[in-house]
Predicted model as a PDB file, atoms N, CA, C, CB and O in Angstrom, pLDDT in the B-factor column:
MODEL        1                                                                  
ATOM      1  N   UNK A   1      16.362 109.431  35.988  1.00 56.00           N  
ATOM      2  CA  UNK A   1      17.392 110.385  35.614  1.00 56.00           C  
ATOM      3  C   UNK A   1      17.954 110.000  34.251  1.00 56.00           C  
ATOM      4  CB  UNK A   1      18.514 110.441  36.681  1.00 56.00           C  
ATOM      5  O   UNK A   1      18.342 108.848  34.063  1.00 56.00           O  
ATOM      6  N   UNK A   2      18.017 111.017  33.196  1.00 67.00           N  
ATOM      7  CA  UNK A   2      18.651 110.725  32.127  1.00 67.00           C  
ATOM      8  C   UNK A   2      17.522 109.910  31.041  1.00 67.00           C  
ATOM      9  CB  UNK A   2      19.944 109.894  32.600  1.00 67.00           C  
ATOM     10  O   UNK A   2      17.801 109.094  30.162  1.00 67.00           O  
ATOM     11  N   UNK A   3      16.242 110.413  31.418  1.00 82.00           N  
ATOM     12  CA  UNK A   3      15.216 109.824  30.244  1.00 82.00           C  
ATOM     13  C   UNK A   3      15.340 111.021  29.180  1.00 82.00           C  
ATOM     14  CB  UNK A   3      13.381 109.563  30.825  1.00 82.00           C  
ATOM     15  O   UNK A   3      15.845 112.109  29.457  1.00 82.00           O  
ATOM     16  N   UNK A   4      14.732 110.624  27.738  1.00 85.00           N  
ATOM     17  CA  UNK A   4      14.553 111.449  26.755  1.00 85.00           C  
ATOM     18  C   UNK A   4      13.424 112.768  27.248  1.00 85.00           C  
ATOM     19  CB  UNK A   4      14.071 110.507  25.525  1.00 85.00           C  
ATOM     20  O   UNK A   4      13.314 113.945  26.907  1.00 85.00           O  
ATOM     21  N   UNK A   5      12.999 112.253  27.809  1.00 90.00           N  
ATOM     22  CA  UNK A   5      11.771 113.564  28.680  1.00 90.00           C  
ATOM     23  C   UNK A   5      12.747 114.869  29.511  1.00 90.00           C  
ATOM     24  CB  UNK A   5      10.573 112.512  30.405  1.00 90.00           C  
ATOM     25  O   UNK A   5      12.463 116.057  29.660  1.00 90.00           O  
ATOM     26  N   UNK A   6      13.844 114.178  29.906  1.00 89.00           N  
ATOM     27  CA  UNK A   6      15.118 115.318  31.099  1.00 89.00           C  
ATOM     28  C   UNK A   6      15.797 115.819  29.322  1.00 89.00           C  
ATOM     29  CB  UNK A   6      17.005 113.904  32.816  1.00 89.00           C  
ATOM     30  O   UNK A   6      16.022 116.976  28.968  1.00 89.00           O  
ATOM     31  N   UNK A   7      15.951 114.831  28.656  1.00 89.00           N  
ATOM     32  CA  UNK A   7      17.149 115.777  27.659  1.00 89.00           C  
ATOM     33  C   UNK A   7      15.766 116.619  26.676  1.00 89.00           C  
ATOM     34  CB  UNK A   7      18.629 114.369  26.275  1.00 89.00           C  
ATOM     35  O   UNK A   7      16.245 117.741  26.507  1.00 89.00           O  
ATOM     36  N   UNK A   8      14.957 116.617  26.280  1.00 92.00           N  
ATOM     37  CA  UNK A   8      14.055 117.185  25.575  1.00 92.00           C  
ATOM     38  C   UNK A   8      14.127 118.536  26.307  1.00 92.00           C  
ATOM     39  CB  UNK A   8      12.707 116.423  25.513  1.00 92.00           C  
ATOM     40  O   UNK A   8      14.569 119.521  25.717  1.00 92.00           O  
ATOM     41  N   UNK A   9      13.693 118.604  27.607  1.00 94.00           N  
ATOM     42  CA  UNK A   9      13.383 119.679  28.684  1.00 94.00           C  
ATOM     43  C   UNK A   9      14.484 120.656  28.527  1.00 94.00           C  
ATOM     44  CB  UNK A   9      13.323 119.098  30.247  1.00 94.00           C  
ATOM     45  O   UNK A   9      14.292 121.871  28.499  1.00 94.00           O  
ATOM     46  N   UNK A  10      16.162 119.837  28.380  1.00 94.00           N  
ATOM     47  CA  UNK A  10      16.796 120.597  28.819  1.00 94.00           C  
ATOM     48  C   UNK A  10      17.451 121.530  27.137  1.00 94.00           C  
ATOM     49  CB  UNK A  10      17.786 119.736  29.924  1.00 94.00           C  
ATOM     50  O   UNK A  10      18.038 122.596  26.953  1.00 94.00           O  
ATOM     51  N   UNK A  11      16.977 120.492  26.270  1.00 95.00           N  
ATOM     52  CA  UNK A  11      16.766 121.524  24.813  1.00 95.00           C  
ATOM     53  C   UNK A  11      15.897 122.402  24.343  1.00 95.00           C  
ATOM     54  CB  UNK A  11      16.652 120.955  23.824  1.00 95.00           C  
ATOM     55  O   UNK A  11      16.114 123.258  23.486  1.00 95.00           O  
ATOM     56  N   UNK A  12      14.720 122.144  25.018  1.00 96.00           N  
ATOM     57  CA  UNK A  12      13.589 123.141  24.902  1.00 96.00           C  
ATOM     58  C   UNK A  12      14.747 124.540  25.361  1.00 96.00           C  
ATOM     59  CB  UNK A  12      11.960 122.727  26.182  1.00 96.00           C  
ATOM     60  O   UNK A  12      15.124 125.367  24.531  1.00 96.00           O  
ATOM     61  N   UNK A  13      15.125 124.552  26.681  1.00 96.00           N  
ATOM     62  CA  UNK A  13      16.143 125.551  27.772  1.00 96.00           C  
ATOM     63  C   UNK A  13      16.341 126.526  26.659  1.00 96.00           C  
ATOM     64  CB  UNK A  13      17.881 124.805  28.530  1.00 96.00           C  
ATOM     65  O   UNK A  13      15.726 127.497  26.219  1.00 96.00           O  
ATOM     66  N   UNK A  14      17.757 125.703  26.299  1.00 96.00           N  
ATOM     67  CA  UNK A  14      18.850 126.082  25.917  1.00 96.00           C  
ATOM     68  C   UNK A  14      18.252 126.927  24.252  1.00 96.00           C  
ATOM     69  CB  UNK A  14      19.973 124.646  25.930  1.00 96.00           C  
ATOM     70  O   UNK A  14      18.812 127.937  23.824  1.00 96.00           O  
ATOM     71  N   UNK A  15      16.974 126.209  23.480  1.00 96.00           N  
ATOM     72  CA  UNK A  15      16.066 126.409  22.664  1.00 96.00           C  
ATOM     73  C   UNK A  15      16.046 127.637  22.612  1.00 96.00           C  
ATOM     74  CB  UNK A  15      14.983 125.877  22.875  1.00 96.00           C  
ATOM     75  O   UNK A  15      16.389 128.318  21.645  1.00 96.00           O  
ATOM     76  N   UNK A  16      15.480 128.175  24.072  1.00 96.00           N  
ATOM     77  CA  UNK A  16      15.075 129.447  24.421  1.00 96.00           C  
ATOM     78  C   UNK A  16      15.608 130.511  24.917  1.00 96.00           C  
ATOM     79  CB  UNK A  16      14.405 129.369  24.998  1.00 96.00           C  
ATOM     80  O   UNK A  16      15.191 131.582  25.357  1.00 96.00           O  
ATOM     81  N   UNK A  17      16.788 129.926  24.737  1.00 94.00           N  
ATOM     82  CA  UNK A  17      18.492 130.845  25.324  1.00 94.00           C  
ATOM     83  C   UNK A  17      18.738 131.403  24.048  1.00 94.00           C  
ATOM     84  CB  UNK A  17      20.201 129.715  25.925  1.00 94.00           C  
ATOM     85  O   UNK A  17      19.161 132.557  24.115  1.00 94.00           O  
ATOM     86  N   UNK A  18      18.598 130.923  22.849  1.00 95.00           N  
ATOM     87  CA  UNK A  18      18.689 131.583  22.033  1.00 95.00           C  
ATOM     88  C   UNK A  18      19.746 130.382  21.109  1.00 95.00           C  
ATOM     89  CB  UNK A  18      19.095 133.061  22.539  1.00 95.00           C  
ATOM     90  O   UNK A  18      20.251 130.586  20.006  1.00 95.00           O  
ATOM     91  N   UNK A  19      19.873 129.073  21.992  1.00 97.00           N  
ATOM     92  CA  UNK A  19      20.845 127.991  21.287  1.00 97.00           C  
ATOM     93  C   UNK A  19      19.870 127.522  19.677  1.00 97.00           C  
ATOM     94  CB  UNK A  19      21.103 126.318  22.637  1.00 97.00           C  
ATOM     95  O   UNK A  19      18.653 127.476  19.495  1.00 97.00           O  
ATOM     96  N   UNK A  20      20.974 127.247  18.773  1.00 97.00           N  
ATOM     97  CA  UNK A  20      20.174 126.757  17.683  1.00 97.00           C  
ATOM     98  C   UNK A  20      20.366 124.675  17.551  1.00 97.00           C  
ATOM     99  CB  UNK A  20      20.900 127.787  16.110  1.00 97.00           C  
ATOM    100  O   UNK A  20      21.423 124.049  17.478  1.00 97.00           O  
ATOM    101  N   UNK A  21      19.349 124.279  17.561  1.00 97.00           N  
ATOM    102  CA  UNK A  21      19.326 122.743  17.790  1.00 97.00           C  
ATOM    103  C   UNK A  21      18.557 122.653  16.343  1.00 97.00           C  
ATOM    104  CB  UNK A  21      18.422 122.041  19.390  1.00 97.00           C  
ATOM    105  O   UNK A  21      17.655 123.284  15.793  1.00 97.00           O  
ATOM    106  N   UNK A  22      19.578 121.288  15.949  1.00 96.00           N  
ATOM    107  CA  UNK A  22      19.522 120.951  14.910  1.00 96.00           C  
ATOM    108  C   UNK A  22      19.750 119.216  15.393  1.00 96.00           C  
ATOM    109  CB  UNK A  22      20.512 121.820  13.958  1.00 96.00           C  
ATOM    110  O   UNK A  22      20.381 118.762  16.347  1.00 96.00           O  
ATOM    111  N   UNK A  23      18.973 118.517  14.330  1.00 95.00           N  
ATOM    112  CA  UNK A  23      18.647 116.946  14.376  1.00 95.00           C  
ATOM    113  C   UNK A  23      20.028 116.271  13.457  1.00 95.00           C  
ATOM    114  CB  UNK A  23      16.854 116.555  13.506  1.00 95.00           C  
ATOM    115  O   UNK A  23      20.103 116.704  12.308  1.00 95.00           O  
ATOM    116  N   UNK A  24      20.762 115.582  13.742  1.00 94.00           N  
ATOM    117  CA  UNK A  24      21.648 114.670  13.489  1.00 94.00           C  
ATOM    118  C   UNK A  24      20.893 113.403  12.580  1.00 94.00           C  
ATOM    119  CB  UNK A  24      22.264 114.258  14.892  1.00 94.00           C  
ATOM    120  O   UNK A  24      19.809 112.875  12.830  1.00 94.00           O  
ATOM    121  N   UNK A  25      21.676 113.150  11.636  1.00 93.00           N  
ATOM    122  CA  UNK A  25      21.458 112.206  10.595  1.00 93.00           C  
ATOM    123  C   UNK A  25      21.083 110.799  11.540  1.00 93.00           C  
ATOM    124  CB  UNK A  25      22.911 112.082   9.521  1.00 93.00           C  
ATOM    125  O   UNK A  25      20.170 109.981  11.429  1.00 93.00           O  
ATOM    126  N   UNK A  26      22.104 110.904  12.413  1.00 90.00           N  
ATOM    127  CA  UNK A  26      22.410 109.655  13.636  1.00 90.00           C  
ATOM    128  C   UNK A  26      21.426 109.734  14.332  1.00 90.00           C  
ATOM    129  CB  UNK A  26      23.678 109.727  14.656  1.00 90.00           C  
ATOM    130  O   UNK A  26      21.145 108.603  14.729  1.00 90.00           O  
ATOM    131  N   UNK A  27      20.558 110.670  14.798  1.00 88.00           N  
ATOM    132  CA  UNK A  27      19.525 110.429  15.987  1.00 88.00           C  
ATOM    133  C   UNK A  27      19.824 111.531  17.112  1.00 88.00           C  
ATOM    134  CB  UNK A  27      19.698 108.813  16.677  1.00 88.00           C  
ATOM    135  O   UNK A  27      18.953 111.999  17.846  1.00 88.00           O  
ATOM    136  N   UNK A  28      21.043 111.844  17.138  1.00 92.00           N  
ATOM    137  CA  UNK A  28      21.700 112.784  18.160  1.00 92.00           C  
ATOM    138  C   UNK A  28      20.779 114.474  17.625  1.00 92.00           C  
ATOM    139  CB  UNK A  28      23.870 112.747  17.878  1.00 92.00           C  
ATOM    140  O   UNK A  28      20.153 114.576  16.570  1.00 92.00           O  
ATOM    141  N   UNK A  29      20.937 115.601  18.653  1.00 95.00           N  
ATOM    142  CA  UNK A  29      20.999 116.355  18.756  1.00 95.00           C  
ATOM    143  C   UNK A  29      21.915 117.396  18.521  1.00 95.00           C  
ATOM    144  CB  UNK A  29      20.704 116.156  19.306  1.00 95.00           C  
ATOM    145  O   UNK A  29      22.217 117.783  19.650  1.00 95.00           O  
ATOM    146  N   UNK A  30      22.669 118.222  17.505  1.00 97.00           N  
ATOM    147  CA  UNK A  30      23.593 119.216  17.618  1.00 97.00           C  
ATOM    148  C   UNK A  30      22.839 120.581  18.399  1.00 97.00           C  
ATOM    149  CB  UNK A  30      24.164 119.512  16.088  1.00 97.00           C  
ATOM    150  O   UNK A  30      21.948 121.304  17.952  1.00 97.00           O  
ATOM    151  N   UNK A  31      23.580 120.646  19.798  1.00 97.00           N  
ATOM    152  CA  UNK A  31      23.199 122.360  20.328  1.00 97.00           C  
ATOM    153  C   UNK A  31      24.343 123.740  19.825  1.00 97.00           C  
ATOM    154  CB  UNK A  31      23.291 122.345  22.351  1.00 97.00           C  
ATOM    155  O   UNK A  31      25.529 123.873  20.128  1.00 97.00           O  
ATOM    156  N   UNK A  32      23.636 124.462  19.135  1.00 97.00           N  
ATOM    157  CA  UNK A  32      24.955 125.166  18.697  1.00 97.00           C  
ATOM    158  C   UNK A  32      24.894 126.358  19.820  1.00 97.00           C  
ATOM    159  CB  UNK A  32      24.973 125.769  16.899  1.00 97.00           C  
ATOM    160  O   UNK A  32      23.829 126.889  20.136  1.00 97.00           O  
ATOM    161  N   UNK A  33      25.412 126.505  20.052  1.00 96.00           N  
ATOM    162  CA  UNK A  33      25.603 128.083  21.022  1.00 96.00           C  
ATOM    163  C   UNK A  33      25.508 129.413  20.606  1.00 96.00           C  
ATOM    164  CB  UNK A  33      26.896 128.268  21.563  1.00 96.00           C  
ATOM    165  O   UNK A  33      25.781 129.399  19.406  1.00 96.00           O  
ATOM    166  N   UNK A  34      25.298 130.399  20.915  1.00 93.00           N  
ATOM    167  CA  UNK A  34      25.677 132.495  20.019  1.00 93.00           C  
ATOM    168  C   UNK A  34      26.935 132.021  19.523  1.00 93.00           C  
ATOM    169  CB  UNK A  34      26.066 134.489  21.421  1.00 93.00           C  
ATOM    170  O   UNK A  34      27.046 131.957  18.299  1.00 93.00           O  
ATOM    171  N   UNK A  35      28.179 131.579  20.442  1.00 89.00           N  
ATOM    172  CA  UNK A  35      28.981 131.992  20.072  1.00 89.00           C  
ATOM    173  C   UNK A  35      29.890 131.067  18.797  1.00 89.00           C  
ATOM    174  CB  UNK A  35      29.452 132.326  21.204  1.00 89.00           C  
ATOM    175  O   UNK A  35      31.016 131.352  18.389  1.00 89.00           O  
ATOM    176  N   UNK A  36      28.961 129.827  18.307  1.00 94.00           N  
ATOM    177  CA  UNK A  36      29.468 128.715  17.630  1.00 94.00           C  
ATOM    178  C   UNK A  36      30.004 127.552  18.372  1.00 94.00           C  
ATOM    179  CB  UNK A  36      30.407 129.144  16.840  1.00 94.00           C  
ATOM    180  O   UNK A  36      30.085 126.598  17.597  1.00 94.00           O  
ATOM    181  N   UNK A  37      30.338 127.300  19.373  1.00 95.00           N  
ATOM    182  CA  UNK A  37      30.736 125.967  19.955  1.00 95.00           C  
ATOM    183  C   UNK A  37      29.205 125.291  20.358  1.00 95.00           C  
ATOM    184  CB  UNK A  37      31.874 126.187  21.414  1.00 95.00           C  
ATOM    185  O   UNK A  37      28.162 125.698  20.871  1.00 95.00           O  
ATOM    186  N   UNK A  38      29.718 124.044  19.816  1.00 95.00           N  
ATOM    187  CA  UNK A  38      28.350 122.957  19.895  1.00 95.00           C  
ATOM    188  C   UNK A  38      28.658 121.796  21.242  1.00 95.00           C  
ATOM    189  CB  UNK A  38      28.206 121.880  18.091  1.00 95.00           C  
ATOM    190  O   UNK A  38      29.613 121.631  22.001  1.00 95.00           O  
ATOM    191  N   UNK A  39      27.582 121.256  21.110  1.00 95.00           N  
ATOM    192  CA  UNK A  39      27.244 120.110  22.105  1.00 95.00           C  
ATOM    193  C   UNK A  39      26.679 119.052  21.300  1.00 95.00           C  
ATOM    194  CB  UNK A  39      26.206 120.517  23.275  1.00 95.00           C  
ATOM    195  O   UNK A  39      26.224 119.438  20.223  1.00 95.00           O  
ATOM    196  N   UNK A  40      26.598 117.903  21.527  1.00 94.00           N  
ATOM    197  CA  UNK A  40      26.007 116.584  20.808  1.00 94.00           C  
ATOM    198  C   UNK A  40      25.072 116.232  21.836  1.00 94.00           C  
ATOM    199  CB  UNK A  40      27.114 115.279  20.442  1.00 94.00           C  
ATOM    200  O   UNK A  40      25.496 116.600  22.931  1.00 94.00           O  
ATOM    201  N   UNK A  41      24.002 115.679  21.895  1.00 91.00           N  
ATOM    202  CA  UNK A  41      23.122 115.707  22.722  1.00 91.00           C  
ATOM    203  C   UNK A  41      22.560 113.924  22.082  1.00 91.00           C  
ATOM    204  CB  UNK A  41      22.078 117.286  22.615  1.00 91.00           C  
ATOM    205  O   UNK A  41      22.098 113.756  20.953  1.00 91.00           O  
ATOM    206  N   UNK A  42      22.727 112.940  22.977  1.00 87.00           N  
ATOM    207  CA  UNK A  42      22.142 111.586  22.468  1.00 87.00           C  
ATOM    208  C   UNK A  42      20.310 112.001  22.580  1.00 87.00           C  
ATOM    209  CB  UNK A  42      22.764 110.010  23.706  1.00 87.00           C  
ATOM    210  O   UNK A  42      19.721 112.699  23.405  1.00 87.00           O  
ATOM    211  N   UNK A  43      19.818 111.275  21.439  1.00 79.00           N  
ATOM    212  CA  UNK A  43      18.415 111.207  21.473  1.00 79.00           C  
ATOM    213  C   UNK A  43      17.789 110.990  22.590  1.00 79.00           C  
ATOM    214  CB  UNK A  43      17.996 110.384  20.735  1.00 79.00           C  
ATOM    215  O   UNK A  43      17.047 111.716  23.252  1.00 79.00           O  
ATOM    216  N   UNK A  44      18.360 109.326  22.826  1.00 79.00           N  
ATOM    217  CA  UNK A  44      17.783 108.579  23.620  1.00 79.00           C  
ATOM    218  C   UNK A  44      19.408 107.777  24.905  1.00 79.00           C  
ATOM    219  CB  UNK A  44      16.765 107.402  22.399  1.00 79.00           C  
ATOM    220  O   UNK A  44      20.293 106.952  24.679  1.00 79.00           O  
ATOM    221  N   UNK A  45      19.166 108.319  25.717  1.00 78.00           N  
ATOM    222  CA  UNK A  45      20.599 108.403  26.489  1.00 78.00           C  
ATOM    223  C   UNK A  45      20.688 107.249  26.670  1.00 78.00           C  
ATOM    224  CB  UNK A  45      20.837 109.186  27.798  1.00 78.00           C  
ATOM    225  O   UNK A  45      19.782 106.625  26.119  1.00 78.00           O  
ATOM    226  N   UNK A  46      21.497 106.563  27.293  1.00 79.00           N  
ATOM    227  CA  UNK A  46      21.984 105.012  27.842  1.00 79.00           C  
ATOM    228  C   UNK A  46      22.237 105.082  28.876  1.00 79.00           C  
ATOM    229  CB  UNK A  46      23.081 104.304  27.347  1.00 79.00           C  
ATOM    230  O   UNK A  46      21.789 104.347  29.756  1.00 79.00           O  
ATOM    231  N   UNK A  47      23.278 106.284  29.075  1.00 82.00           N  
ATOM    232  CA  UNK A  47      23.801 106.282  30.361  1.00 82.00           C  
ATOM    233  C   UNK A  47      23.355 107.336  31.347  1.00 82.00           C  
ATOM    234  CB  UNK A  47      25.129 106.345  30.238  1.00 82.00           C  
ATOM    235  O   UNK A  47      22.639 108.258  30.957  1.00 82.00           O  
ATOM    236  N   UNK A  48      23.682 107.259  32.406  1.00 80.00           N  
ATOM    237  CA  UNK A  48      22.447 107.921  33.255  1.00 80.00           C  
ATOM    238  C   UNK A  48      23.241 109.205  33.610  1.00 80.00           C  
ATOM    239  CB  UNK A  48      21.815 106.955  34.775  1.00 80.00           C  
ATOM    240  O   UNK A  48      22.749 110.231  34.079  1.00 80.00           O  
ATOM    241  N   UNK A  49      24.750 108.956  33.269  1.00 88.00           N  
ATOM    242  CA  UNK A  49      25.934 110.097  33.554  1.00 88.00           C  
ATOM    243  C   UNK A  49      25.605 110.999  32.043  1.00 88.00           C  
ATOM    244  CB  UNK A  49      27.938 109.270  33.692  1.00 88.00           C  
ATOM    245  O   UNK A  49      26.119 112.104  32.221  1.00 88.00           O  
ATOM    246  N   UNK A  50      25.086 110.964  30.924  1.00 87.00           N  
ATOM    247  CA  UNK A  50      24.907 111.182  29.821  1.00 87.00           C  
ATOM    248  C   UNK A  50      24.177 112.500  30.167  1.00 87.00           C  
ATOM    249  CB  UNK A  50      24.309 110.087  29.052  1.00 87.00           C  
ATOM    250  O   UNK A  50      24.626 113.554  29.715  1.00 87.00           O  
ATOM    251  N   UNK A  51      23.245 112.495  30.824  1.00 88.00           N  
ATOM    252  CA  UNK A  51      22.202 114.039  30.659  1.00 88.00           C  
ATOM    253  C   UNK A  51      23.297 114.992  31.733  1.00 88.00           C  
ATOM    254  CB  UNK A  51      19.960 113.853  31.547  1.00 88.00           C  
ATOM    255  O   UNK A  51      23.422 116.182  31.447  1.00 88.00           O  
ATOM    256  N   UNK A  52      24.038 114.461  32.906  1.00 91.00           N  
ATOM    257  CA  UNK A  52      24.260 115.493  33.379  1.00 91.00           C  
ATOM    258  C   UNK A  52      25.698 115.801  32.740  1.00 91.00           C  
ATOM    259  CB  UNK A  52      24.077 115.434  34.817  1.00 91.00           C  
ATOM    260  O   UNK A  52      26.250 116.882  32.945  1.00 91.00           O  
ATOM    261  N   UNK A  53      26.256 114.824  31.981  1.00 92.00           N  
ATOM    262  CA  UNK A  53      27.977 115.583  31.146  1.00 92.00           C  
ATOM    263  C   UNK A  53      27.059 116.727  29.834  1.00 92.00           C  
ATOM    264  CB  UNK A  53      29.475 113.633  29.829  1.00 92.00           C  
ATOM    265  O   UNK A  53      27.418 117.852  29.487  1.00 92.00           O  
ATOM    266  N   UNK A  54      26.108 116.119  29.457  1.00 93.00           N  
ATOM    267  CA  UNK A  54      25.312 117.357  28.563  1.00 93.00           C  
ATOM    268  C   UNK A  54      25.298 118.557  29.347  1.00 93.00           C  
ATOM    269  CB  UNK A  54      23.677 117.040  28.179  1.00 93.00           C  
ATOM    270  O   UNK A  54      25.699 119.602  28.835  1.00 93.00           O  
ATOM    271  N   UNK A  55      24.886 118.530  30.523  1.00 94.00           N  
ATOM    272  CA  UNK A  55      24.117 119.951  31.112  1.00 94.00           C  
ATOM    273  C   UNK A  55      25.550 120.369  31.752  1.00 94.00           C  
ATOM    274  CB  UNK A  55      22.520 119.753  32.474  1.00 94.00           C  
ATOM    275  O   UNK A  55      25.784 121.577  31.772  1.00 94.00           O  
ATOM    276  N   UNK A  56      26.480 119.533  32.250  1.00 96.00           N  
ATOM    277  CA  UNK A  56      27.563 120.320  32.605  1.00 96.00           C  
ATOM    278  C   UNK A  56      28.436 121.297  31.066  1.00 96.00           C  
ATOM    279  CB  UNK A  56      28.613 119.086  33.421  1.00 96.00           C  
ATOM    280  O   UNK A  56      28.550 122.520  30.982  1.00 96.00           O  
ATOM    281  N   UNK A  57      28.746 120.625  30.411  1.00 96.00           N  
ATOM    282  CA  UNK A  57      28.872 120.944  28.695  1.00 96.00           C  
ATOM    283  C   UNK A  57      28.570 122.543  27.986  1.00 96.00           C  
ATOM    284  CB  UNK A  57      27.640 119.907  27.929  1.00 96.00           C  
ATOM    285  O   UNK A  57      29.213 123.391  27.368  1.00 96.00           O  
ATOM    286  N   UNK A  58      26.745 122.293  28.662  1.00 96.00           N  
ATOM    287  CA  UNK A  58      26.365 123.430  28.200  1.00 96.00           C  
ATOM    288  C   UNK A  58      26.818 124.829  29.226  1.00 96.00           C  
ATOM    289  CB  UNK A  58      24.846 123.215  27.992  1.00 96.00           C  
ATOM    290  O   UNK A  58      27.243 125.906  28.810  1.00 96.00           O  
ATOM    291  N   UNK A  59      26.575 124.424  30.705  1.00 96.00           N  
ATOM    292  CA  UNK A  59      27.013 124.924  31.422  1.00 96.00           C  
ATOM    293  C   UNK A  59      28.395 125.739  31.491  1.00 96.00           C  
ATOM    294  CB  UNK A  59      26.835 124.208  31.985  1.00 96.00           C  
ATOM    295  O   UNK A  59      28.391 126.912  31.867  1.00 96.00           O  
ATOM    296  N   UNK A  60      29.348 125.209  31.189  1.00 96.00           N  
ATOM    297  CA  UNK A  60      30.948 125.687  30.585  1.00 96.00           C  
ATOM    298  C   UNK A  60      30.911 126.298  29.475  1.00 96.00           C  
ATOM    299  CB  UNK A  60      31.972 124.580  30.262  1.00 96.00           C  
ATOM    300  O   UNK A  60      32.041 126.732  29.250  1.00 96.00           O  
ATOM    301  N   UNK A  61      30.014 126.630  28.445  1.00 95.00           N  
ATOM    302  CA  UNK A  61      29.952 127.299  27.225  1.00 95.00           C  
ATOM    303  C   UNK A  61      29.309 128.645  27.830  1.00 95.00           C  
ATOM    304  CB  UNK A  61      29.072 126.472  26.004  1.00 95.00           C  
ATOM    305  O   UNK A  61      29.826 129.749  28.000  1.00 95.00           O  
ATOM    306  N   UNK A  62      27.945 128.161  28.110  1.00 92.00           N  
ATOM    307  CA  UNK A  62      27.346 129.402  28.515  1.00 92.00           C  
ATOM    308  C   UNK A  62      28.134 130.696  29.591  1.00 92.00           C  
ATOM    309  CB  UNK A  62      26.108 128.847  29.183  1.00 92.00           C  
ATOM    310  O   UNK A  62      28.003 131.920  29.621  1.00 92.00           O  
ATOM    311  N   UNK A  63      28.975 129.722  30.398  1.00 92.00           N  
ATOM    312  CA  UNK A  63      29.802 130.936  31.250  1.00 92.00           C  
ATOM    313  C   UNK A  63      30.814 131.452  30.532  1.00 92.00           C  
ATOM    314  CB  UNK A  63      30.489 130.498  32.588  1.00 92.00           C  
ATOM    315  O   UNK A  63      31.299 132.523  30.896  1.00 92.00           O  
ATOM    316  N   UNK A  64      31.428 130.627  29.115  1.00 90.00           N  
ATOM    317  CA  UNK A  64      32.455 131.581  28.478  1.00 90.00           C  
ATOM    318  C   UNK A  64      31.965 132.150  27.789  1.00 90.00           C  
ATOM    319  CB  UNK A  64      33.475 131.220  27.874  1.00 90.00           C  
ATOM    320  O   UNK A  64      32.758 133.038  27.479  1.00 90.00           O  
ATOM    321  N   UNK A  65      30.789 132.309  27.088  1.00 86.00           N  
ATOM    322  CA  UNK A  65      29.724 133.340  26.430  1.00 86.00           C  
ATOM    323  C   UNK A  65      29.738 134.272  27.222  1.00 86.00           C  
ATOM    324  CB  UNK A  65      28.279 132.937  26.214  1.00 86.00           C  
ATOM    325  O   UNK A  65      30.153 135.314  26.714  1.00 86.00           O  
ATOM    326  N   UNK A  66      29.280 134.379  28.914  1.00 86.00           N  
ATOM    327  CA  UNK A  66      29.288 135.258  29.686  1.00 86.00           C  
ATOM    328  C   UNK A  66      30.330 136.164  29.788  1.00 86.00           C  
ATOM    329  CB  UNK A  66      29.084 134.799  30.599  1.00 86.00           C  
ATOM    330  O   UNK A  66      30.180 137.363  29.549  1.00 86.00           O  
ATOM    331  N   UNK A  67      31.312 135.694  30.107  1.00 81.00           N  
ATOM    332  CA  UNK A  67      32.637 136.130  30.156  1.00 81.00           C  
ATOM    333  C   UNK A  67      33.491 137.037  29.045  1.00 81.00           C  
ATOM    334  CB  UNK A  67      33.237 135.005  30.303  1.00 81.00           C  
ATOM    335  O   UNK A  67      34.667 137.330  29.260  1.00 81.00           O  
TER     336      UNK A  67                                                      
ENDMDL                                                                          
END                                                                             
């Protein structure tokens, strides 16, 4: 849980949602959203709570997009 293979997967997603991902000077990931609010996405995670505060993150954007 929380390998670079789960966060890749879950940017490909969001990729194809129509999110625009852009590479960080640092190594990180910026996910930008339609509506402009971003996410930071670690390259290579540490922590194993790391992929799912990402996917919850995106999760709370995408429903106020909905909304």
């Amino acid at each position: 849980m929380g390998s670079k293979k789960d966060v890749m997967r879950v940017i490909n997603e969001v990729a194809s949602a129509g999110w625009l991902v852009e590479r960080t000077r640092g190594g990180h990931f910026r996910l930008v959203a339609p509506g402009g609010q971003s996410v930071i996405a670690a390259g290579t995670p540490s922590d194993p709570r790391a992929l799912l505060n990402m996917k919850s993150r995106i999760k709370r954007i995408q429903q106020e997009i909905t909304s």
